[in-house]
VOPAGU-2260 file (C-alpha; in pm, 1 decimal, decimal comma):
REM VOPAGU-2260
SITE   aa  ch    i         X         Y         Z
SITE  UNK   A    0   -3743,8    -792,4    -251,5
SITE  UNK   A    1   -3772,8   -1013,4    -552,7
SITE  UNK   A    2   -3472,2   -1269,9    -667,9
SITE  UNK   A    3   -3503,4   -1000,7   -1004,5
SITE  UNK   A    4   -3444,5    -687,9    -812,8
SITE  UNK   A    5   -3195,6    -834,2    -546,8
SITE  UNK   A    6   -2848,9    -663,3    -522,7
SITE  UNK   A    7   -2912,9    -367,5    -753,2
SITE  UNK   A    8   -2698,5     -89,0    -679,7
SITE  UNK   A    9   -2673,4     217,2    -964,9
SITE  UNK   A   10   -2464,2     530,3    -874,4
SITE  UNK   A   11   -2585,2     810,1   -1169,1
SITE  UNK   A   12   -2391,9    1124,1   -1205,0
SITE  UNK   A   13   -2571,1    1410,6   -1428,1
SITE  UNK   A   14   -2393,7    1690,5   -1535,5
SITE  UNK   A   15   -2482,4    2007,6   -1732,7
SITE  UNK   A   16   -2360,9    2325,8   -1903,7
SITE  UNK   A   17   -2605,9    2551,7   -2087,6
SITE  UNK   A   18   -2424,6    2801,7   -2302,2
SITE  UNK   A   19   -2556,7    3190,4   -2359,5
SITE  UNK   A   20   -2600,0    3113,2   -2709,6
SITE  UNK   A   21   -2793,0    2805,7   -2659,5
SITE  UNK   A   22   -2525,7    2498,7   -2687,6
SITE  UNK   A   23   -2675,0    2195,5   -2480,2
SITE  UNK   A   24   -2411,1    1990,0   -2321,3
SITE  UNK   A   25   -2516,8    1680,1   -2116,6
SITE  UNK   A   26   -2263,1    1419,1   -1933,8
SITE  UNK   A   27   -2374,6    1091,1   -1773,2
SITE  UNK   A   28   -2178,0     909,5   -1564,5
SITE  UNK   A   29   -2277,7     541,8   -1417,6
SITE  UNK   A   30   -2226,2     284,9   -1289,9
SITE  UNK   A   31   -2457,2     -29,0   -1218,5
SITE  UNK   A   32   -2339,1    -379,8   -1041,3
SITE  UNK   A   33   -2713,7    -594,9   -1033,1
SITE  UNK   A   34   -2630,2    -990,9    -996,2
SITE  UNK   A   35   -2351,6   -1085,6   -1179,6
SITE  UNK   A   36   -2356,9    -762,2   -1393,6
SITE  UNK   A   37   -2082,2    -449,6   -1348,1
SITE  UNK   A   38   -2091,1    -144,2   -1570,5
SITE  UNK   A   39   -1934,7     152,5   -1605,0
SITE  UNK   A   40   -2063,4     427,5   -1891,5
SITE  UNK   A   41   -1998,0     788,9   -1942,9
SITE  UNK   A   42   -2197,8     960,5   -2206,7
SITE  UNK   A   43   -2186,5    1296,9   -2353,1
SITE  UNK   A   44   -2481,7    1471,6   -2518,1
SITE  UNK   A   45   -2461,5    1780,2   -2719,6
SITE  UNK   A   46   -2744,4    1968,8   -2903,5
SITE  UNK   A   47   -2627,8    2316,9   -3055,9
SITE  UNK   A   48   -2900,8    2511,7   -3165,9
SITE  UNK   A   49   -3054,2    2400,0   -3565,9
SITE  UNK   A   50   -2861,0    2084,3   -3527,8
SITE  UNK   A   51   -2934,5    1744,2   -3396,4
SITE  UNK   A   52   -2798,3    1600,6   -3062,6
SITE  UNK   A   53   -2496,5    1405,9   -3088,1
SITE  UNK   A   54   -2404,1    1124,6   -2848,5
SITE  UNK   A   55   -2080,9     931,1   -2756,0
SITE  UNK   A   56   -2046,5     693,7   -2485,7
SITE  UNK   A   57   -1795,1     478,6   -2353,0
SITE  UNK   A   58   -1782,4     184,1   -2146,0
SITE  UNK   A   59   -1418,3     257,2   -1966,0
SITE  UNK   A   60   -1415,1     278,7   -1610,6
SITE  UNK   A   61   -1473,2     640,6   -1461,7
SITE  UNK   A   62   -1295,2     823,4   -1168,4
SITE  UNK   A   63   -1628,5    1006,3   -1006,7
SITE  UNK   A   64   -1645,0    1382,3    -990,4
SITE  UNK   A   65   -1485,1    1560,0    -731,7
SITE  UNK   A   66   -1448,6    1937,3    -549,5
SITE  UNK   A   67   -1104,2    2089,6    -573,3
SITE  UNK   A   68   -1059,3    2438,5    -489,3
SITE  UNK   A   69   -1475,2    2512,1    -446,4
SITE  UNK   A   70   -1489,9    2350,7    -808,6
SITE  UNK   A   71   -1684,1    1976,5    -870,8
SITE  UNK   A   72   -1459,6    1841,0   -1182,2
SITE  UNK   A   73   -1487,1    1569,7   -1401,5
SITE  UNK   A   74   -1216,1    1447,6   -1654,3
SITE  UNK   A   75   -1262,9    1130,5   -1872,7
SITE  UNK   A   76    -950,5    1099,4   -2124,8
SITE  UNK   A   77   -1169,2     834,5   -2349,7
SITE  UNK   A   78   -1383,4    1060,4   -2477,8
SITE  UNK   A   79   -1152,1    1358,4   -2445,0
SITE  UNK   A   80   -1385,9    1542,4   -2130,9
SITE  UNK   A   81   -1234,8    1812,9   -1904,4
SITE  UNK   A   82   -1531,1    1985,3   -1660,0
SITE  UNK   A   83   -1511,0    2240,0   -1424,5
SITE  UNK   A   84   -1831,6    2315,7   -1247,8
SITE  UNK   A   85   -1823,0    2676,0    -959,7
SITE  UNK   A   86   -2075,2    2685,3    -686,3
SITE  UNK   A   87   -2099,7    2855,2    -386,0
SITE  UNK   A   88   -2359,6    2658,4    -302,2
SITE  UNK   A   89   -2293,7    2354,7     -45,0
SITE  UNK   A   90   -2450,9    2015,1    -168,5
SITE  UNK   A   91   -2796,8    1923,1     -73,2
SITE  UNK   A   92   -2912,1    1545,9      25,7
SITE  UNK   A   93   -3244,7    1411,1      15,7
SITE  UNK   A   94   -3398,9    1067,6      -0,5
SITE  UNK   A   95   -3690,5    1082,5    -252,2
SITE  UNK   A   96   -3750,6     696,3    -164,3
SITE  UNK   A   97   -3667,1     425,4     122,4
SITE  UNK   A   98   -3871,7      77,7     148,7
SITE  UNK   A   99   -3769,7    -232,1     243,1
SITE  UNK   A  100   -3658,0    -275,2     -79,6
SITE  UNK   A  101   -3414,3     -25,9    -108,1
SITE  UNK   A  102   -3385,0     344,4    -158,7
SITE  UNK   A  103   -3339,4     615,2    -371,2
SITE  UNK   A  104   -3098,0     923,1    -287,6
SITE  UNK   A  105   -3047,8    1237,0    -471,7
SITE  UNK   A  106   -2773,9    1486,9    -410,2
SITE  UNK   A  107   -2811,3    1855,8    -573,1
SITE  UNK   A  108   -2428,8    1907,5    -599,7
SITE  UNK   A  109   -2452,4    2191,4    -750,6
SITE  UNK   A  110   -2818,6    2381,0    -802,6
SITE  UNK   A  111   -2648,0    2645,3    -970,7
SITE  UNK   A  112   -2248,2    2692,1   -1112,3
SITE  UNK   A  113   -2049,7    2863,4   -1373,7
SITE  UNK   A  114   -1969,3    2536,5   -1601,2
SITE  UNK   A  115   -1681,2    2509,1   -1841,1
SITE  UNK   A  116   -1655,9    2224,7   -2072,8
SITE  UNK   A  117   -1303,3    2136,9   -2259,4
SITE  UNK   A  118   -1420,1    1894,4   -2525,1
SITE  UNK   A  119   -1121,4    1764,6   -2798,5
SITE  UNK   A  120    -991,2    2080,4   -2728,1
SITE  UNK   A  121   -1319,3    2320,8   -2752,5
SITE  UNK   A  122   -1382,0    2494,9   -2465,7
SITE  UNK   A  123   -1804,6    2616,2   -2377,1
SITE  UNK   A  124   -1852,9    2845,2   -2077,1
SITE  UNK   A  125   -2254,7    2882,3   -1939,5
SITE  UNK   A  126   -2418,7    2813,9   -1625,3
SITE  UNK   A  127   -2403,5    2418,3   -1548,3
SITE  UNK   A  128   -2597,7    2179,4   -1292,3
SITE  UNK   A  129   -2501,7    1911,9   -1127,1
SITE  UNK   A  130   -2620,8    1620,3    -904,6
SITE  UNK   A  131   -2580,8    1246,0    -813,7
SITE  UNK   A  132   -2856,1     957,3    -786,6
SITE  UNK   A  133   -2807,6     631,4    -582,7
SITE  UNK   A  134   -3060,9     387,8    -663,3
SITE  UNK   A  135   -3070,2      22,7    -408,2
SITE  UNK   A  136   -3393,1      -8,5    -566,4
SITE  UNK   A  137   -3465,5    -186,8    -891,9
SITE  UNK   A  138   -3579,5     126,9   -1162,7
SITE  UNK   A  139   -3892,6    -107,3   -1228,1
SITE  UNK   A  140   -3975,8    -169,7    -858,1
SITE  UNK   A  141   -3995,1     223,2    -840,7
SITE  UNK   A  142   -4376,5     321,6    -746,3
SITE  UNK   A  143   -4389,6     602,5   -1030,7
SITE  UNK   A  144   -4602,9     688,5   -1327,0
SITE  UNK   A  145   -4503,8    1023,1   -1408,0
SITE  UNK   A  146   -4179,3    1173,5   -1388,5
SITE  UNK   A  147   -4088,2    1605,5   -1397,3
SITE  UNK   A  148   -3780,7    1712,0   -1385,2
SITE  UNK   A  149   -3593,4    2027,5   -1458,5
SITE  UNK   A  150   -3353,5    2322,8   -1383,9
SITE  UNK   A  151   -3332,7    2638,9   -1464,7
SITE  UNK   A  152   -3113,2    2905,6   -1430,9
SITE  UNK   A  153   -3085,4    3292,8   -1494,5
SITE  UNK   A  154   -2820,4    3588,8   -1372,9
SITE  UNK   A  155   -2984,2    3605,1   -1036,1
SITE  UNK   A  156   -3202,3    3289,4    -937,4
SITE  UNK   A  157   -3228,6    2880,6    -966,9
SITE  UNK   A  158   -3471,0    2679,6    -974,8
SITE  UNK   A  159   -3437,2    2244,5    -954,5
SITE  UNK   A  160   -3793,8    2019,3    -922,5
SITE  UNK   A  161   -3878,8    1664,5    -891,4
SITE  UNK   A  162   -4180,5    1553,0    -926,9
SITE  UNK   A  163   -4299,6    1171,2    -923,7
SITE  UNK   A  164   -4711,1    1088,5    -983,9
SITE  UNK   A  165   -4843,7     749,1    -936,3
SITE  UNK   A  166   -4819,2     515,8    -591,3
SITE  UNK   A  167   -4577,7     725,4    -398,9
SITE  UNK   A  168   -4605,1    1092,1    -498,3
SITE  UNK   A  169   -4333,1    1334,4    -454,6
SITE  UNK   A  170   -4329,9    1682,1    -485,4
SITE  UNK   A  171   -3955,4    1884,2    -431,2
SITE  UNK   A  172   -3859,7    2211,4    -530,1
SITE  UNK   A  173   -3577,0    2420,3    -473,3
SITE  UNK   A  174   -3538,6    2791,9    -496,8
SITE  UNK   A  175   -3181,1    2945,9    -468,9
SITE  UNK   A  176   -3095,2    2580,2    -312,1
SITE  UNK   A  177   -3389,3    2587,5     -11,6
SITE  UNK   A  178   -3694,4    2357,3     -43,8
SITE  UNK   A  179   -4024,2    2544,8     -92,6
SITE  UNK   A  180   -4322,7    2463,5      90,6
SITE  UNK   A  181   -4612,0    2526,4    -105,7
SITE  UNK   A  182   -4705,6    2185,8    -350,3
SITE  UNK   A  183   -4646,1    2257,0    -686,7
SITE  UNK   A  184   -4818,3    2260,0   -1039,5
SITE  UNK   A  185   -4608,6    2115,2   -1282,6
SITE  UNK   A  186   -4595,9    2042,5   -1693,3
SITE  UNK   A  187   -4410,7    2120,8   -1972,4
SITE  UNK   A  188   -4482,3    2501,2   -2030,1
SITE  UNK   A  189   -4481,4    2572,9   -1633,2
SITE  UNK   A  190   -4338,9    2550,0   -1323,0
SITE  UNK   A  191   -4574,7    2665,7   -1050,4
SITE  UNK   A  192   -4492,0    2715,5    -683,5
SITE  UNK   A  193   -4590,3    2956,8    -452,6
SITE  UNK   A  194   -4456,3    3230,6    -447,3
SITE  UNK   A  195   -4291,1    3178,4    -817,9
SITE  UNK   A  196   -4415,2    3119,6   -1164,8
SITE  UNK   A  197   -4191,7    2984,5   -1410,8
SITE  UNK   A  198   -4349,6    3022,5   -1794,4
SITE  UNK   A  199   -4132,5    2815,6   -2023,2
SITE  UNK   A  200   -4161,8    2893,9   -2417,0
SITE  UNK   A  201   -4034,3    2799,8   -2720,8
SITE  UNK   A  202   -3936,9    2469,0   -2670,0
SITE  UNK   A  203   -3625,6    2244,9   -2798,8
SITE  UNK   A  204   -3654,0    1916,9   -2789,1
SITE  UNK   A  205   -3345,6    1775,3   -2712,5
SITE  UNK   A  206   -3415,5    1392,5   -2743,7
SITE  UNK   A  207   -3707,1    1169,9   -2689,1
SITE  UNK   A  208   -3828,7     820,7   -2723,9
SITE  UNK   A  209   -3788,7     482,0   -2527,2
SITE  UNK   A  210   -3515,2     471,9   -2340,3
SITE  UNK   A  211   -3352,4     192,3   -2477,9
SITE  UNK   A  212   -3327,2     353,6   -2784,4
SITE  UNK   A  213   -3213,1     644,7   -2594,4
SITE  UNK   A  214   -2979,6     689,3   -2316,3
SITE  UNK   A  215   -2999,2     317,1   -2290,9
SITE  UNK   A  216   -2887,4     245,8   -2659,4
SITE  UNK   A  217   -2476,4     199,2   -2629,6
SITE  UNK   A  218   -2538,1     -87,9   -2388,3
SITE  UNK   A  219   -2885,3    -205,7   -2499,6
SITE  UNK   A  220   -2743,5    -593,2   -2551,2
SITE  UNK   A  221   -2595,0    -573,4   -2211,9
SITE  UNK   A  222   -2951,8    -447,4   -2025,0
SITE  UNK   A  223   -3201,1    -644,0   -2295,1
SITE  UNK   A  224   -3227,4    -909,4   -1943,9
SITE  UNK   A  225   -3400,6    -613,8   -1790,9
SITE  UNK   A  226   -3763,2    -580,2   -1776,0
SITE  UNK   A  227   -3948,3    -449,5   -2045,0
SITE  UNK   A  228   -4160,0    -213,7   -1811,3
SITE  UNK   A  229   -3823,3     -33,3   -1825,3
SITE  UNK   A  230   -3675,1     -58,0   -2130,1
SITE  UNK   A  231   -4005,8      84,8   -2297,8
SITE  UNK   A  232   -4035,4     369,4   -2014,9
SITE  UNK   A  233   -4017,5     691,9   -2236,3
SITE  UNK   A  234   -3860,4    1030,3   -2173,6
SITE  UNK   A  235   -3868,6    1346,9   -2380,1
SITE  UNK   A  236   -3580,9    1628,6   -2269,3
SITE  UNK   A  237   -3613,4    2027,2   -2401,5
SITE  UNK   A  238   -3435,2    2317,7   -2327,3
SITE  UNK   A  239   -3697,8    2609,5   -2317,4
SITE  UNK   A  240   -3646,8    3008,9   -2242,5
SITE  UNK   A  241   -3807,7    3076,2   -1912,3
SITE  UNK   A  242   -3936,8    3270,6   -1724,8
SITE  UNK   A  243   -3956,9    3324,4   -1329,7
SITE  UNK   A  244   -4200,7    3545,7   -1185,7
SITE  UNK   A  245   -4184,9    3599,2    -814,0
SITE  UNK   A  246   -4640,9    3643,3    -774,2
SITE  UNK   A  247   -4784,3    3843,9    -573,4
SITE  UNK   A  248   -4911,2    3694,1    -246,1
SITE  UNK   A  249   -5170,8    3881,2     -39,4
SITE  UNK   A  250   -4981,6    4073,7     255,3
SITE  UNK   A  251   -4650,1    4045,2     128,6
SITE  UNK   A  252   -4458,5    4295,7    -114,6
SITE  UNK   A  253   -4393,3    4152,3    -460,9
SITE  UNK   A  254   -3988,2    4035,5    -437,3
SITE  UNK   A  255   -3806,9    4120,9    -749,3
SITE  UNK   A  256   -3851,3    4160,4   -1059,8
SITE  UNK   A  257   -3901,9    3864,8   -1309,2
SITE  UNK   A  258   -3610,5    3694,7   -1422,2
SITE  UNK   A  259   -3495,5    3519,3   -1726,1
SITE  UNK   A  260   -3255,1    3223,6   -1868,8
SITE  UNK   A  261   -3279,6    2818,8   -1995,5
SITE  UNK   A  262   -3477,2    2600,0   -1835,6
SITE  UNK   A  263   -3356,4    2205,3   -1904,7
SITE  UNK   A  264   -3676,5    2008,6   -1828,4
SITE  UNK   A  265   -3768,4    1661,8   -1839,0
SITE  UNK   A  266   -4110,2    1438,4   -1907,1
SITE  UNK   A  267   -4045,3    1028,2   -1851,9
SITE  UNK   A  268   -4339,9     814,2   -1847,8
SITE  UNK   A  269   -4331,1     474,6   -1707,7
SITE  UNK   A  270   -4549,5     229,3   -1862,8
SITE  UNK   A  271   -4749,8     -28,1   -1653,2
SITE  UNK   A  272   -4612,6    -340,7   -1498,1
């Protein structure tokens, strides 16, 4: 482990509720001690449809989400945040990374939930997501070139995926909360898996650019010591229509019939070292 990277512990909540008319509403919660350095940051992104995304962050300390009654809830008074998020769906754990020089743990809290979000008094119902990262390892130590992420939801189904391209490939995908087998095929217009398909059309972009000008940007004099091999990494975020088609595989009856909803999908590049 280098003197750089030594001590770096970030705990990342992301939480998400996708409204039936298309409302976008994205909370961050964080908190990074590396060296001398403790922060605390809670974000909230919203994108309503024709309009840009809006951002507010704060640097107050955060009490971390937690389940009462089968709910995982969130409230942050600074910027005014009540969030309710209703699963029936018990948490999933899986370490995407572990080296000698640390690890990376995700936690699918919540693959699939009925989300409400009370925001200065506004209140947005839609299906929400919700999971936590644990990072011991340095962002640019992390062995990745290519980043997919996404979620999506419709009446009946879920579907989650990480995948990371470069030195130490990784290839996850849930269905309904349970891993898949098969390797998957993954890009901005699809999601493939077998047995499912998942077409994504008409595209949103919901933000994109470096990530210092980004997420990044309400503490960007606080993390300008970091690296620039992270500062410049770049991530673009839409919210799509989608598609999932269950295919048909030789010997075994089509299941279902397709089903439809938002998919929230990610694309981060990480430039070279």
């Amino acid at each position: 482990m280098t003197p750089l990277a030594a001590s770096f512990h970030l705990s990342k909540f992301y939480l998400d509720c996708i409204s039936s008319a298309g409302d976008v509403f994205i909370i961050y919660a964080a908190t990074l001690k590396w060296q001398r350095l403790k922060i605390s940051c809670v974000s909230l992104l919203e994108a309503a449809p024709g309009a840009p995304a809006r951002s507010r962050t704060s640097l107050r300390a955060y009490t971390a989400p937690a389940w009462r009654d089968g709910s995982l809830c969130f409230d942050f008074a600074p910027l005014k945040i009540s969030a309710r998020w209703q699963t029936p769906d018990a948490p999933l754990e899986h370490p995407l990374l572990q080296t000698g020089g640390g690890e990376v743990i995700w936690t699918c809290l919540a693959p699939r939930a009925c989300a409400t979000i009370t925001h200065r008094g506004q209140h947005t119902m839609g299906t929400g997501y919700a999971e936590h990262l644990m990072l011991t390892i340095a962002p640019w130590q992390l062995p990745i070139k290519d980043l997919y992420w996404g979620r999506f939801h419709s009446t009946t189904d879920s579907l989650v995926w990480i995948k990371w391209l470069g030195e130490h490939p990784l290839d996850l995908t849930l269905f309904n909360g349970v891993a898949l087998d098969a390797p998957s095929d993954i890009s901005a217009a699809r999601v493939r898996s077998c047995p499912l398909t998942l077409e994504m059309t008409n595209h949103r972009e919901i933000q994109s650019g470096r990530i210092l000008s980004t997420v990044l940007w309400p503490i960007r004099k606080i993390v300008s010591v970091f690296p620039s091999s992270i500062l410049n990494l770049h991530e673009t975020k839409w919210l799509s229509e989608g598609m999932l088609h269950h295919d048909a595989v030789p010997g075994i009856p089509p299941h279902g019939a397709p089903s439809q909803g938002y998919a929230l999908h990610e694309h981060v590049i990480f430039p070279g070292k």
